[in-house]
C-alpha positions as CSV (number, residue, x, y, z in Angstrom):
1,X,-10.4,-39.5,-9.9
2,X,-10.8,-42.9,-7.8
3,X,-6.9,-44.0,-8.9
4,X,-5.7,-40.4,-6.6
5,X,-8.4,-41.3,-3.6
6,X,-5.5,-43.4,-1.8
7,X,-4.5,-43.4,1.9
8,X,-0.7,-42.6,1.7
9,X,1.8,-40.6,3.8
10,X,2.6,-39.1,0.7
11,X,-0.9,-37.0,0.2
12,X,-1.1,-33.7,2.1
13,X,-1.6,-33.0,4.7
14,X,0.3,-35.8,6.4
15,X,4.3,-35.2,6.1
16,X,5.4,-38.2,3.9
17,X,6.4,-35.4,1.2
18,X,8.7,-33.0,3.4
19,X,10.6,-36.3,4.7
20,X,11.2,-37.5,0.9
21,X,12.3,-34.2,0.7
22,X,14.9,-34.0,3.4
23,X,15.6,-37.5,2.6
24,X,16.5,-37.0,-1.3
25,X,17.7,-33.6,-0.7
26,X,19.2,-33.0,2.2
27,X,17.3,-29.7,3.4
28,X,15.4,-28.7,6.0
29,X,12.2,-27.0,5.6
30,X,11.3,-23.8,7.5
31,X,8.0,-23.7,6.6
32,X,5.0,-24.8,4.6
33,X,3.3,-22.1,1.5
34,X,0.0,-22.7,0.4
35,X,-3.4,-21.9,-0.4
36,X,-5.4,-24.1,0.9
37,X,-6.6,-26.1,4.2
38,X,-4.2,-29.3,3.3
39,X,-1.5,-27.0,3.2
40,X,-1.8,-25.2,6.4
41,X,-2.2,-28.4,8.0
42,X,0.6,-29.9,6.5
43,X,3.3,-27.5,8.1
44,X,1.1,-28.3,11.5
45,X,1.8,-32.0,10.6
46,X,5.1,-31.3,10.2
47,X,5.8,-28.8,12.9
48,X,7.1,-25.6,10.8
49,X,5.4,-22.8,10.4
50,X,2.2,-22.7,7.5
51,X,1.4,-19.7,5.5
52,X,-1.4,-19.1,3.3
53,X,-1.2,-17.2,0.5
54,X,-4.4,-15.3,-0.7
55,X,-3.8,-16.2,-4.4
56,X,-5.3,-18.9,-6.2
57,X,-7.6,-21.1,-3.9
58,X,-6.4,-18.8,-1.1
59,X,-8.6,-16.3,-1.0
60,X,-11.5,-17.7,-0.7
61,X,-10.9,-20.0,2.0
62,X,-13.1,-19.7,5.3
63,X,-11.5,-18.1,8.4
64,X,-10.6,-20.8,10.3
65,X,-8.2,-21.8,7.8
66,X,-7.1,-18.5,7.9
67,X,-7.2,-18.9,11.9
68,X,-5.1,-22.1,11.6
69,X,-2.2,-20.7,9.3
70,X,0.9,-19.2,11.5
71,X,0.3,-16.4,8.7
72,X,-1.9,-15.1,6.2
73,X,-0.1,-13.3,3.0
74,X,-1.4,-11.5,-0.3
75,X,1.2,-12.9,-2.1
76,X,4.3,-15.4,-2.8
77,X,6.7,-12.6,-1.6
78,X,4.9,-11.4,1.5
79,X,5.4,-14.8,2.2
80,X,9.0,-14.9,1.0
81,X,9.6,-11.7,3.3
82,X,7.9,-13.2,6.6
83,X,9.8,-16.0,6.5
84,X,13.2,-13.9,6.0
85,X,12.3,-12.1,8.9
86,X,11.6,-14.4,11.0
87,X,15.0,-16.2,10.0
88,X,17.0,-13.2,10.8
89,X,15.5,-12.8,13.8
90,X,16.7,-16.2,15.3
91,X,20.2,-15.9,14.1
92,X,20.5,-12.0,14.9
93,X,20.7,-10.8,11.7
94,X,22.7,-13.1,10.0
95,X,20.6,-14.5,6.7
């Protein structure tokens, strides 16, 4: 679709999204779930951590997208838990 093909901070993986975000929203983002190259590199981008998930387009991505993600997870919660832990981690327990 030649209307979606545009150059714009906005399209992953450059971090025009996770500003609007923070922006809008006030949050900070720990890290960036996905499953697929654009959203690896859109957590590298932004500087958080990337996960890829091996659902949906995940699974069948090569391995140096695998490589590239901080860490690889079967699923939405594996993902869910590595973040937690790594979140309790830095603030010694507390969540």
């Amino acid at each position: 679709m030649p209307e979606y093909a545009i150059d714009c901070d906005c399209r992953k993986p450059k971090p025009g999204m996770i500003h609007k975000a923070i922006d809008e929203f006030g949050i900070m983002p720990v890290a960036v779930i996905g499953d697929q190259r654009c959203d690896v590199e859109l957590g590298k981008n932004f500087g958080i951590p990337s996960i890829l998930v091996l659902t949906g387009y995940g699974e069948s991505q090569p391995n140096e997208v695998k490589a590239l993600a901080d860490y690889v997870a079967k699923d939405l919660p594996d993902a869910v838990d590595w973040i937690f832990s790594r979140e309790t981690e830095k603030t010694g327990g507390q969540r």
